[in-house]
C-alpha positions as CSV (number, residue, x, y, z in Angstrom):
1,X,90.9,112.9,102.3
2,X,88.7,110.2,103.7
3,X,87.7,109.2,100.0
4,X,91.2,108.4,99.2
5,X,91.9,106.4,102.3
6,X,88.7,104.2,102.0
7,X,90.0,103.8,98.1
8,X,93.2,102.6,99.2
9,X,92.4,100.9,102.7
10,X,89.4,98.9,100.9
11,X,92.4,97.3,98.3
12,X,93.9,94.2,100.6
13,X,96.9,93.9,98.8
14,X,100.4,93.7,100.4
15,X,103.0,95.7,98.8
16,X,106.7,95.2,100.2
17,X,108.9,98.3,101.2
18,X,111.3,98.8,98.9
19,X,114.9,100.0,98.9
20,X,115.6,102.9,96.4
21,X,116.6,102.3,93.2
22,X,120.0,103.0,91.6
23,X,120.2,106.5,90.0
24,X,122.0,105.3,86.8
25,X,119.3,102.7,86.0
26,X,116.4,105.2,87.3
27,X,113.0,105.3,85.2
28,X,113.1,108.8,84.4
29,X,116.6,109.3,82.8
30,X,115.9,108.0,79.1
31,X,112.9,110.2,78.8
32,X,114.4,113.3,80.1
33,X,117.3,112.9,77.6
34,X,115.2,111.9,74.9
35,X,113.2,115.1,75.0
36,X,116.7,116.9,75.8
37,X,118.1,114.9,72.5
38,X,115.1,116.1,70.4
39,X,115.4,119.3,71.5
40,X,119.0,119.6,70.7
41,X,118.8,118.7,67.0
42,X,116.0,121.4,66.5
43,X,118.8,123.7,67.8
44,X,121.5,121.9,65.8
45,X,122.1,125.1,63.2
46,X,122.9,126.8,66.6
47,X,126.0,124.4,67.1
48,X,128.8,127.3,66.6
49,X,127.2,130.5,67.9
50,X,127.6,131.4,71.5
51,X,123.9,131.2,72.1
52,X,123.8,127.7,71.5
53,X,126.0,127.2,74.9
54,X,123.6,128.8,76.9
55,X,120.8,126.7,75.8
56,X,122.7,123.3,75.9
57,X,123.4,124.4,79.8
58,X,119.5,125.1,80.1
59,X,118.7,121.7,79.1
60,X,121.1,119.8,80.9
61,X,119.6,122.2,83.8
62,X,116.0,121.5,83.3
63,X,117.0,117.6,82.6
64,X,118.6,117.2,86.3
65,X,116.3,119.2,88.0
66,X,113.6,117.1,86.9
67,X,115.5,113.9,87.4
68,X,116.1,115.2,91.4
69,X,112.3,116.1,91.8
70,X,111.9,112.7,90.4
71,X,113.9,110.8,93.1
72,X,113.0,113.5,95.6
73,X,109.1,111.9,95.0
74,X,110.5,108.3,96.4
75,X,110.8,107.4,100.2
76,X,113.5,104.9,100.1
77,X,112.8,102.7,102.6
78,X,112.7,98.8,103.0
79,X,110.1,97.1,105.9
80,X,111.3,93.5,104.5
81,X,112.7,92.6,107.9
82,X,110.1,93.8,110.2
83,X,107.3,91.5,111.1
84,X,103.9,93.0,110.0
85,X,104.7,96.5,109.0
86,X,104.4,98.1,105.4
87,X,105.5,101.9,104.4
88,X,104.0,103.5,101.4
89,X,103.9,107.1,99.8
90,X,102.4,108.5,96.6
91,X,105.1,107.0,94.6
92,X,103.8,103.7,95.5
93,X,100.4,105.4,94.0
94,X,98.1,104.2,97.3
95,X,98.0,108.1,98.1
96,X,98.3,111.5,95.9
97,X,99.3,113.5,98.5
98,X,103.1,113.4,98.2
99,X,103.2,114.8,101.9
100,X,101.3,111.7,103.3
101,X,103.1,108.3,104.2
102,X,101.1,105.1,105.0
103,X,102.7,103.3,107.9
104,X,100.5,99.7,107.7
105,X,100.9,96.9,110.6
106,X,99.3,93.6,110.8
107,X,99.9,91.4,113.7
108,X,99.7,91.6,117.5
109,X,101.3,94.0,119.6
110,X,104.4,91.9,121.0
111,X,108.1,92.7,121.0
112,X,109.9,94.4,118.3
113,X,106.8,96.3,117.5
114,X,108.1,99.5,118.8
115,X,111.5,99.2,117.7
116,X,110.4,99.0,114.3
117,X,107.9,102.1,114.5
118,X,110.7,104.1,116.1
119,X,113.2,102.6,113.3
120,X,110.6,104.1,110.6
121,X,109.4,107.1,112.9
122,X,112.9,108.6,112.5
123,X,113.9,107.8,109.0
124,X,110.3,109.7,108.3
125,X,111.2,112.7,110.3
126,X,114.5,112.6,108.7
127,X,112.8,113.2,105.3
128,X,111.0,116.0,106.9
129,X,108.7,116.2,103.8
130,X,106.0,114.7,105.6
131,X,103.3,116.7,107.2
132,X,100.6,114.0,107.5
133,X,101.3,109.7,109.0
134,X,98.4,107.3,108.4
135,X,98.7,104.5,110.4
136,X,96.5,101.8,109.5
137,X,96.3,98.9,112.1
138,X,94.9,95.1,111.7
139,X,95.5,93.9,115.5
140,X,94.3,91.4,117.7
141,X,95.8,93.3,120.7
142,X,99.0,92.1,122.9
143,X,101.6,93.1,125.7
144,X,100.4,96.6,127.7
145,X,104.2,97.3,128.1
146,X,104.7,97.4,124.2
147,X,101.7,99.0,123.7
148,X,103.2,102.1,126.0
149,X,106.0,102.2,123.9
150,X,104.5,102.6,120.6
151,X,102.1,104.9,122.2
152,X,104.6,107.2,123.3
153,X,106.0,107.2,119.8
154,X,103.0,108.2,118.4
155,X,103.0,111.0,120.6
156,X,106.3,112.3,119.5
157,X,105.0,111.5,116.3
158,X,102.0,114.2,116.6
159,X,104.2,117.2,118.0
160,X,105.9,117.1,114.2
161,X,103.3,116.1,111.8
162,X,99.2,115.4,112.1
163,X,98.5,111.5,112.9
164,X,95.7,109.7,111.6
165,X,94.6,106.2,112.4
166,X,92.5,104.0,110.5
167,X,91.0,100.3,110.4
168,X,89.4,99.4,107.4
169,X,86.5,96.7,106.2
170,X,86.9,93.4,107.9
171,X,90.3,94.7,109.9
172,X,90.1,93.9,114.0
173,X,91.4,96.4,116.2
174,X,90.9,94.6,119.7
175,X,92.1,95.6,123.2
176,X,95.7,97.3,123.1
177,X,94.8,97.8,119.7
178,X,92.3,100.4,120.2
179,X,94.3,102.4,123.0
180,X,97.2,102.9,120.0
181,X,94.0,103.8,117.8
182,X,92.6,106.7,119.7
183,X,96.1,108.0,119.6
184,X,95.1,109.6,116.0
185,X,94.3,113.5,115.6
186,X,91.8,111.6,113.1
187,X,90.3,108.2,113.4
188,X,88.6,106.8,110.4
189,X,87.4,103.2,110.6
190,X,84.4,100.8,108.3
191,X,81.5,100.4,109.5
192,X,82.5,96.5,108.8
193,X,85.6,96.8,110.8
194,X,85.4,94.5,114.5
195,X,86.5,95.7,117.7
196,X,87.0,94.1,121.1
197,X,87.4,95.2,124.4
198,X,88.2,93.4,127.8
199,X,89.8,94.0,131.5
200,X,93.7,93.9,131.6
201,X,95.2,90.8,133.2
202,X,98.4,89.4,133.8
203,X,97.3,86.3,131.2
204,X,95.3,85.6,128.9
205,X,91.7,84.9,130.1
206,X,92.8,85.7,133.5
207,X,90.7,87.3,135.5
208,X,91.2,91.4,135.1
209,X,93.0,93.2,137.7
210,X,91.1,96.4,138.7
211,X,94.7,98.5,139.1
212,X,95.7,97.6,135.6
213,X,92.2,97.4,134.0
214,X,91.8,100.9,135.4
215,X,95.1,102.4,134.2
216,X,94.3,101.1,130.7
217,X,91.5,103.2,130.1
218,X,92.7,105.9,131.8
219,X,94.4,106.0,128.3
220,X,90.9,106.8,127.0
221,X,90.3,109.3,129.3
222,X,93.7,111.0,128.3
223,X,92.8,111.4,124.4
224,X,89.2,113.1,125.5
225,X,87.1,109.5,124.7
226,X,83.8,109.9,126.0
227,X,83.7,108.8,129.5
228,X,80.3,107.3,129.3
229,X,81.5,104.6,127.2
230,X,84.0,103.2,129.7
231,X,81.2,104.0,132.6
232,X,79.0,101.9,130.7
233,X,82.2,98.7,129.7
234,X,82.8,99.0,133.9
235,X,78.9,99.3,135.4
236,X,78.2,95.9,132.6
237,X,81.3,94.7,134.1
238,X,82.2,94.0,130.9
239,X,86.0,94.7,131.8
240,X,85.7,93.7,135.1
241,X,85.0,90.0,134.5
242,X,86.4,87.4,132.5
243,X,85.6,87.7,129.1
244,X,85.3,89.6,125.8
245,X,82.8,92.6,124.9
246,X,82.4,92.8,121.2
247,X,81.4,95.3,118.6
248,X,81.3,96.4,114.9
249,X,83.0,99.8,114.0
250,X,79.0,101.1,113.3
251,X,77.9,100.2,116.2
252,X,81.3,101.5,118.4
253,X,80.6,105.0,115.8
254,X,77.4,105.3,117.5
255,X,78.6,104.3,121.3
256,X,81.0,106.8,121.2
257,X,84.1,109.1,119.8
258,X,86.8,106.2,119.6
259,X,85.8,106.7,115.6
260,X,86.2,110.4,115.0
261,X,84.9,109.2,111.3
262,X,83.0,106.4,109.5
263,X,84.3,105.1,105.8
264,X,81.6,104.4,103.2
265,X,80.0,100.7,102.8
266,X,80.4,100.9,99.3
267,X,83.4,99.7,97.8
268,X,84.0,99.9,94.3
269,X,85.7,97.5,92.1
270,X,87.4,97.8,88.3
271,X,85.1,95.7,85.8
272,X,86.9,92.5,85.0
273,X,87.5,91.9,81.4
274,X,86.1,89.6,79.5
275,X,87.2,85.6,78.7
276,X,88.8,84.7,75.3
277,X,85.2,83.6,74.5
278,X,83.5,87.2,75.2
279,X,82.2,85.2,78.1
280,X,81.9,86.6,81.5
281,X,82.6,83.3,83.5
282,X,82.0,83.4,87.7
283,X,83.4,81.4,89.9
């Protein structure tokens, strides 16, 4: 499992949601009727016996059934007028599970946020062919009251299927960030990956207030995060004080259990072909 996420986390690409594609115009129909063509003529001697009914229906059968599974493989949905979020499946090819769906968001945590995740929350339990939501985040933090919100849809989301968060090679997950992180029943994150952490305030740079600071990483406490870790951000007064306390994900692996699991370093990469010349030019 964690193979195929680092393999698909480590490609930066952005790939649009997409709205499903008309049935009559659908990829898989001239194929199927091709080999249902082909197979016909092979019967063609059977054109006037009875027998030759049966297997015409069996065709057409075997033909539909494997147009539906087909379409049944595609998660028709379209993330083109949300602000940072992406929805992927296996029939995008990031995953091979056909159970798993990759919910990505870039961007802070500011309005609409949670309307959107609850907008794609339901249409993914309305499938109910999903068993497993990876939710990849790229954030620089935001607004505590959104936060809540998408917080407590990820909680809905883990009494249905199993959750798992994830924030790859040179992805930030900083302050209201990592709260929605340790929401994951599995947390995978690079050892490359940054992470921030600081006292809650009414504004940026303010100074923290202790009430809100405190109820923030309660949140920690609530997902079983390893209370030494926020002893130690409190008695450095590291969230107490103005300012920002800053880590890699190796180093926040080693501090505590925010990261349940570390991707690899290595990345690998597809050779690139050759010039024109047979010259391998680098630029």
């Amino acid at each position: 499992m964690w193979k195929q996420l680092h393999s698909f986390f480590s490609d930066g690409r952005r790939i649009p949601g997409r709205l499903a594609p008309n049935t009559q115009d659908h990829a898989g129909w001239p194929s199927i009727f091709y080999r249902v063509a082909a197979m016909l003529r092979c019967r063609c001697t059977l054109a006037k016996s009875a027998s030759s009914v049966f297997v015409l229906g069996t065709l057409l059968s075997v033909a539909t059934a494997q147009v539906a599974s087909a379409e049944a493989e595609l998660f028709a949905f379209d993330t083109s007028k949300m602000s940072g979020f992406d929805v992927l499946t296996s029939s995008d090819g990031v995953v091979s599970d056909p159970k798993t769906v990759v919910v990505k968001y870039s961007g802070p945590i500011i309005a609409a946020m949670a309307v959107d995740l609850r907008v794609i929350w339901r249409e993914i339990d309305r499938q109910n062919r999903f068993d497993k939501v990876v939710l990849r985040l790229n954030s620089p933090g935001g607004i505590d009251t959104e936060g809540m919100e998408v917080i407590a849809i990820l909680a809905e989301m883990r009494r249905t299927v199993s959750l798992v968060t994830v924030v790859a090679e040179r992805d930030l997950c900083a302050s209201m960030c990592v709260a929605i992180f340790i929401q994951g029943d599995s947390r995978y994150a690079s050892p490359a990956s940054s992470w921030m952490f600081h006292g809650a305030s009414t504004r940026r740079g303010g100074v923290p207030n202790p009430v809100m600071t405190r109820n923030h990483f309660n949140l920690f406490r609530d997902r079983g995060i390893d209370g030494r870790f926020i002893d130690f951000l409190f008695a450095r007064n590291y969230v107490t004080l103005p300012g920002a306390y800053w880590m890699s994900g190796s180093e926040l692996a080693a501090e505590s259990n925010i990261i349940t699991r570390l991707l690899p370093n290595w990345i690998p990469a597809r050779p690139q072909p050759p010039s024109s010349g047979g010259i391998l030019r680098k630029i």
